[in-house]
N, C-alpha and C positions, 0 to 999 in steps of 0.2 A: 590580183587585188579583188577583196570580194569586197561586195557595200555594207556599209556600219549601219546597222539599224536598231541601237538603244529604244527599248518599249520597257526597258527593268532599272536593274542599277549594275553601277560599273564607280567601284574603287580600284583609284590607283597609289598604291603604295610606294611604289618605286620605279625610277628611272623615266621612258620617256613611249607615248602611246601617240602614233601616226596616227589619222582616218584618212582614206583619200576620198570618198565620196558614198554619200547615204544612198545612191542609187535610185533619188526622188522617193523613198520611201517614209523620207522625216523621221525625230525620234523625240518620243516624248518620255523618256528616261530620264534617270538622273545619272549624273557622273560627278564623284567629290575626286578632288586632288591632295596628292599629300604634303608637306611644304615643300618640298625637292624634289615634284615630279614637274614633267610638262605634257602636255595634249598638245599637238601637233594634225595641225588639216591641211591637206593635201592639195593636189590640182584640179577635184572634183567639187562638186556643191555642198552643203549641208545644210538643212532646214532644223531649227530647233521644232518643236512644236509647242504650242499653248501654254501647258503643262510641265514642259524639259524643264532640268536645270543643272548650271554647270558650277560647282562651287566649290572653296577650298584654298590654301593658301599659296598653290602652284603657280606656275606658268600656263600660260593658253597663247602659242603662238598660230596665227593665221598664215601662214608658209605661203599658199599660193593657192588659186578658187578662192571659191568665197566661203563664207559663216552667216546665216543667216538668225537670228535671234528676235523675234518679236516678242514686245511689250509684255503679256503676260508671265511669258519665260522665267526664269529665273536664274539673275548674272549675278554670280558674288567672286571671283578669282582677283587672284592675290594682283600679279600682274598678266598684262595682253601685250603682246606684241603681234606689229600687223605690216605684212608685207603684201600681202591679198586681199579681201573684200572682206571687212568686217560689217556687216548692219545689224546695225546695236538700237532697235527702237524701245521708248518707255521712259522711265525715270529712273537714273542707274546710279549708284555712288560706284565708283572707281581705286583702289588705290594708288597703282601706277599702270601706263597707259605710255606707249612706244609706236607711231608711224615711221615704219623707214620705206618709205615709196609706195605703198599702197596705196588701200580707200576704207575711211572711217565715213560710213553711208548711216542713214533712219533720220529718225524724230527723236524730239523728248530732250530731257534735260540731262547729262554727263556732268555730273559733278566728281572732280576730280583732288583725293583726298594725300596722294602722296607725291609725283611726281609725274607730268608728263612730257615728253620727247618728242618733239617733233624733226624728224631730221629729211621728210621731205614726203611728197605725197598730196593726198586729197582728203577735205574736210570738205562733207558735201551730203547733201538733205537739209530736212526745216530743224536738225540739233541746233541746241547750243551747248558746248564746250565750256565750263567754266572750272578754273583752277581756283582752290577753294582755299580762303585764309589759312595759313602757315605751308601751304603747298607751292610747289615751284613748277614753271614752264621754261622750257627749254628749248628755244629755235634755232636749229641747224648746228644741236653740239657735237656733230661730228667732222664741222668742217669742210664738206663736201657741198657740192654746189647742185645737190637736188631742186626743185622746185617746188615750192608748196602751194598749193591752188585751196583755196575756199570761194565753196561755189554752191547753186541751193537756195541759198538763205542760211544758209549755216554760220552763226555766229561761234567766236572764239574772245572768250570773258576772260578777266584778270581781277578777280576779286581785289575788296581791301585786303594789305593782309599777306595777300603771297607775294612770291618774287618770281622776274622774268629775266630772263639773259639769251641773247643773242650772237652766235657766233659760237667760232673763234672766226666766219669768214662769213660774208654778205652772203643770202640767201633769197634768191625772188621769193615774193609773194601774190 
């Protein structure tokens, strides 16, 4: 496994692209997705840098390590999914958005435009999370008895407007 260090651009047209780790070298590249691909990060680190930006109608699942993404970056993917360390700082619009036992870490405002899942994990930093009128929040729909912590100061909003549902089976909080 050698380390990903995007400084250019990187289209993926098809199928599915691992990274396991930038090797601390950061990447201020771009990487667009195509609707039916996914980016996949591994058990190492990734630093975006300043400049990066990940964008596109794909998937972006967080596997395991972290992602790290500050505020200048640039976040526009279809959906994320996080089983690892996401820090997502800035002001992001979102459109779907997946915790199954990770950590959704940063700052800044998550507004969320189509659909997000909580099915257990950590919401955690000075974010606030807000599911955004006609969008829907989903706690614990997969039925499994994960545990979901918000912690930080991290708030979790339900705007007017959208819907929320819980279960099929009690989930701490």
């Amino acid at each position: 496994v050698a380390p990903f260090d995007n400084d250019g651009t990187v289209e993926l047209r098809a199928g599915t692209l691992e990274l396991q780790t930038d090797g601390g070298l950061g990447s201020t590249g771009a990487i667009t997705l195509g609707a039916t691909t996914r980016l996949r990060t591994g058990t190492g680190a990734i630093t975006l840098g300043p400049a990066a930006s990940v964008t596109g109608p794909g998937t972006l699942d967080v596997i395991s390590g972290s992602l790290i993404v500050p505020a200048t970056a640039t976040w526009d993917v279809g959906v994320t999914n996080i089983w690892g360390t996401l820090t997502l700082d800035g002001e992001r619009t979102i459109g779907s958005l997946a915790l199954f036992g990770g950590a959704l870490t940063g700052s800044g405002t998550r507004t969320i435009t189509g659909s997000l899942a909580l099915y257990g994990g950590t919401l955690t930093g000075s974010a606030t999370t807000s599911v955004a009128a006609g969008a829907s929040l989903a706690l614990a729909p997969g039925g499994g008895p994960t545990r979901l912590t918000i912690a930080g100061g991290h708030a979790l909003r339900i705007e007017e407007g959208a819907s929320a549902t819980w279960g099929p089976t009690n989930t701490d909080i």
